[in-house]
N, C-alpha and C positions, 0 to 999 in steps of 0.2 A: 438584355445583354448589352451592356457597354462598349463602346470604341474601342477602346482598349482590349476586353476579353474576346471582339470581333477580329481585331488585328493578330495576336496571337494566335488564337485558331488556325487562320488565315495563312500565317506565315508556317506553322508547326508543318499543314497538310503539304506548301509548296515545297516545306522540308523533305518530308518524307517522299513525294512525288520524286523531287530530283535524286534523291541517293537510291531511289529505287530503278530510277532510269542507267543512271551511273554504275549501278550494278549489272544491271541487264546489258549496259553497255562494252562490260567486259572493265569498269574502273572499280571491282568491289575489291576484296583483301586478298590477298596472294598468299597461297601455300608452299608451304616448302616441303622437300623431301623428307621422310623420318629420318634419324639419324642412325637405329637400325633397322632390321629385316628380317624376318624369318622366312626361312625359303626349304620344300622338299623337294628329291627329284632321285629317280630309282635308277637302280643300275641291276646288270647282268652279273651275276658273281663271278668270279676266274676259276673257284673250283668248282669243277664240272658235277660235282654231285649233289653242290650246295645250294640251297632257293636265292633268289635275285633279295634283294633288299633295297629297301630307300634310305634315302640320305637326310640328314635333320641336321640344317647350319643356319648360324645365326651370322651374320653380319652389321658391324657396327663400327661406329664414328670411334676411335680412338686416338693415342698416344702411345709413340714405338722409339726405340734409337733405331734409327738405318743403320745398314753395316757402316763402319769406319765413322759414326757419328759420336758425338757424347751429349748431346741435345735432343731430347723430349721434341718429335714432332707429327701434327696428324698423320693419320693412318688410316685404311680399311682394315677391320680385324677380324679374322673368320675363328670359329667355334664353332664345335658340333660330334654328333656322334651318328649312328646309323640304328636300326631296327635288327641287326643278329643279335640271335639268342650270344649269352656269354656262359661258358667256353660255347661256341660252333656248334652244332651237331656235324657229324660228318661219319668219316671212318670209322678213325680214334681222335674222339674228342680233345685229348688231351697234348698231343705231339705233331711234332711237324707238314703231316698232310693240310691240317687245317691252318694254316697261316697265311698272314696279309701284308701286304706292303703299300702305301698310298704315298701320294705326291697331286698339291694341289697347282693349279695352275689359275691365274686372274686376269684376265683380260679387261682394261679398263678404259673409261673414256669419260674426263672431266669435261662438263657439258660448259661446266663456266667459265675455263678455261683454255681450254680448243685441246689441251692434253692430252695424250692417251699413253697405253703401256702393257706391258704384262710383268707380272709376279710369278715367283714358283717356288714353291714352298721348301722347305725340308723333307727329306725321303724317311718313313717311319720303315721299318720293312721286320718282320719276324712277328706280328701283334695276332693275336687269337680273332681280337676285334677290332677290325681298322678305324682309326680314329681320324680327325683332321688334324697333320702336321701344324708344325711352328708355320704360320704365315702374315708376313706383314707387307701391304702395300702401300704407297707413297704419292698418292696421287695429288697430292696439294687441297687446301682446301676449295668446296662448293662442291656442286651436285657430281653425284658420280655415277653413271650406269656400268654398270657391270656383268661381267662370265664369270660363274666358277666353275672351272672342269675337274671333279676328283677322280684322279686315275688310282684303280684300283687294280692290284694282279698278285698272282699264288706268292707269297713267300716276299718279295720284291713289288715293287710299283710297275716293272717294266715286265711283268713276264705272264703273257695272257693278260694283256692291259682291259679292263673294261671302266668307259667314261660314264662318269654321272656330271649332269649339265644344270647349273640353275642360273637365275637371272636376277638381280635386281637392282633399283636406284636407290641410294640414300646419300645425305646431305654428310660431309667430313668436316667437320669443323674442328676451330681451336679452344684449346681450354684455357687459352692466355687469355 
């Protein structure tokens, strides 16, 4: 073996020794949040004849106008639906006993920017199958931890309210 193919060796292994230290030291590649989430979380139905259901919402990095805005700017953006049968079972499937009203609510906290807030959506209220209202949050971009509360209740959001809670962090970035 040559001088040369000794030195190389040599140096390749101190290579790999130090980045492997550097790692172990807490200096290797940093993650970041996704930028969405999928998250379940059940709730108690408001009508009292009907089974409990869970909630199926996605959460993701987007692009909204805030009110009174005309500029495109990041967002938290929630979507989603639940596990009821559609129409309901109930009474009478088809008329007024079985109906829903939701209102979401966001509790947030920009970790990168000391930030925090809450959101609340639009009130949906008459729907067979409660869906997730219009909701857009503002929290600027970087990491966000988050609450979603969807209040669900008979007819209305507010009447026999029952919360479904989920949680999670994702990165809000811009598409500038």
């Amino acid at each position: 073996m040559s001088k040369r193919t000794m030195r190389r060796t040599g140096a390749s292994a101190l290579a790999a020794i130090g980045m492997g230290a550097a790692m172990a030291a807490g200096g290797g590649v940093a993650t970041a949040a996704p930028t969405s989430t999928d998250m379940t979380c059940t709730s108690a139905n408001p009508l009292p004849w009907a089974p409990s259901f869970t909630w199926n919402i996605r959460a993701g990095s987007g692009e909204s106008i805030p009110p009174g805005g005309d500029v495109l700017e990041p967002a938290l953006l929630l979507s989603g639906g639940n596990d009821l049968p559609y129409p309901p079972g109930g009474l009478i499937p088809s008329i007024g006993p079985n109906w829903y009203g939701t209102q979401v609510l966001v509790d947030w906290t920009n970790t990168t920017t000391g930030e925090s807030g809450r959101s609340v959506s639009d009130q949906a209220a008459w729907n067979q199958n409660p869906g997730i209202p219009i909701n857009r949050t503002f929290p600027g971009t970087g990491t966000v931890d988050f609450t979603v509360t969807v209040q669900t209740g008979g007819g209305w959001w507010f009447i026999n309210t029952q919360n479904a809670v989920c949680q999670g962090t994702i990165d809000v970035v811009s598409r500038a």
